[in-house]
C-alpha positions as CSV (number, residue, x, y, z in Angstrom):
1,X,5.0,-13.4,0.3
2,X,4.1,-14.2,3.9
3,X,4.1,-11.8,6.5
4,X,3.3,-11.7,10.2
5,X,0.3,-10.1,11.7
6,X,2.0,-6.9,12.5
7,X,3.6,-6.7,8.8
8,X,7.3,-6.6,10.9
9,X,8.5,-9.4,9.4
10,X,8.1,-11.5,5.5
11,X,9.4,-14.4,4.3
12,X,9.4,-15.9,1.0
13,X,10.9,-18.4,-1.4
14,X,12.6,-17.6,-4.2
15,X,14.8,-19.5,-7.1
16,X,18.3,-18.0,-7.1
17,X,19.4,-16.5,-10.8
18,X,22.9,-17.4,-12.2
19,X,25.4,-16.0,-9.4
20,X,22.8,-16.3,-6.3
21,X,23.2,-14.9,-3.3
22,X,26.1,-13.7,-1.0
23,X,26.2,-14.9,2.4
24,X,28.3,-13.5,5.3
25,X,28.9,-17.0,6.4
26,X,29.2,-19.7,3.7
27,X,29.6,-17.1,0.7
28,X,27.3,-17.9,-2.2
29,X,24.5,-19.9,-2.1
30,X,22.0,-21.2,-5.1
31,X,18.9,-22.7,-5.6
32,X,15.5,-22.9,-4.1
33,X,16.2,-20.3,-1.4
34,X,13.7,-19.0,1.7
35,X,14.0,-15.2,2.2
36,X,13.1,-13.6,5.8
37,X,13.2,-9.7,6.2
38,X,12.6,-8.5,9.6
39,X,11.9,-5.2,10.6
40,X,14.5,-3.9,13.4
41,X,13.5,-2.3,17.1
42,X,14.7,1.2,15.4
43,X,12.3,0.5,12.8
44,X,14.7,2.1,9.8
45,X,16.9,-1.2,9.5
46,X,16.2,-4.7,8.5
47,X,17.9,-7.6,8.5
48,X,17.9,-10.1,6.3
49,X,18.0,-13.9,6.8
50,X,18.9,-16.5,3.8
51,X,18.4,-20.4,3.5
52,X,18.3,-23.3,1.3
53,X,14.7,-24.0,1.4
54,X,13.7,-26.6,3.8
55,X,17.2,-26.6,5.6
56,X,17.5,-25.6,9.1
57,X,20.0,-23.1,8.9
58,X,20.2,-19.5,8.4
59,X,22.4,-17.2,6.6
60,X,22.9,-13.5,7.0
61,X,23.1,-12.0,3.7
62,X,25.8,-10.0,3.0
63,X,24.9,-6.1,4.0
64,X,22.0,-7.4,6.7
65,X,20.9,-4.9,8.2
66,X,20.3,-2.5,5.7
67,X,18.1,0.7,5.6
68,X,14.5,0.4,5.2
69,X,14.3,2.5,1.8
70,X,11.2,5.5,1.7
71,X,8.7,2.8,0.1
72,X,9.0,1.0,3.5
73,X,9.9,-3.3,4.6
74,X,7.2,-4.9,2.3
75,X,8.4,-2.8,-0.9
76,X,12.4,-3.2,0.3
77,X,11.4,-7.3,0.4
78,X,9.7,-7.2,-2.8
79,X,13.4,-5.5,-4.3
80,X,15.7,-7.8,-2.7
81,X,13.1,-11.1,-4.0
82,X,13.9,-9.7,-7.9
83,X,17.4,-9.1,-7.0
84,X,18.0,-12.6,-5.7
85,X,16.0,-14.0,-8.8
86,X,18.5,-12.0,-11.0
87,X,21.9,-13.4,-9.1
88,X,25.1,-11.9,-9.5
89,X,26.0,-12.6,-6.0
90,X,22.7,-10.2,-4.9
91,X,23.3,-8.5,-1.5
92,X,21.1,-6.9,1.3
93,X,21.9,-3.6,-0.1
């Protein structure tokens, strides 16, 4: 898991389980995917970027922005990485 300086933002790649994740703009996408959670001005939302590893565009996935939860954005990023590896069409929230 990288994260920036100020711990705002991580990003990390991930392998998609059977049912990847849901997109708001292409639906569900599969594979070798790079996850970016980023900490919003209000600082109790996050929102949550998707791509194909190596690609050049981004997705929202579906339910970004979401509440940070009470273990703050690293443990929230840490939830959504095993939810993505599971699949089933994993979501934001």
């Amino acid at each position: 898991m990288n994260t920036s300086p100020d711990t705002n933002s991580y990003t990390s790649t991930v392998t998609a389980g059977p049912g990847g994740a849901m997109t708001d703009e292409v639906g569900i996408i599969t594979g070798d995917l790079t996850i970016a959670t980023t900490l919003l001005p209000d600082g109790h939302a996050a929102r949550v970027t998707i791509q194909y590893t190596g690609a050049k565009e981004w997705y929202t996935l579906t339910g970004s922005p979401a509440p940070i939860p009470q273990g703050g954005l690293a443990a929230y990023h840490r939830d959504l990485l095993g939810r993505i590896r599971r699949g089933q069409g994993a979501t934001a929230t």
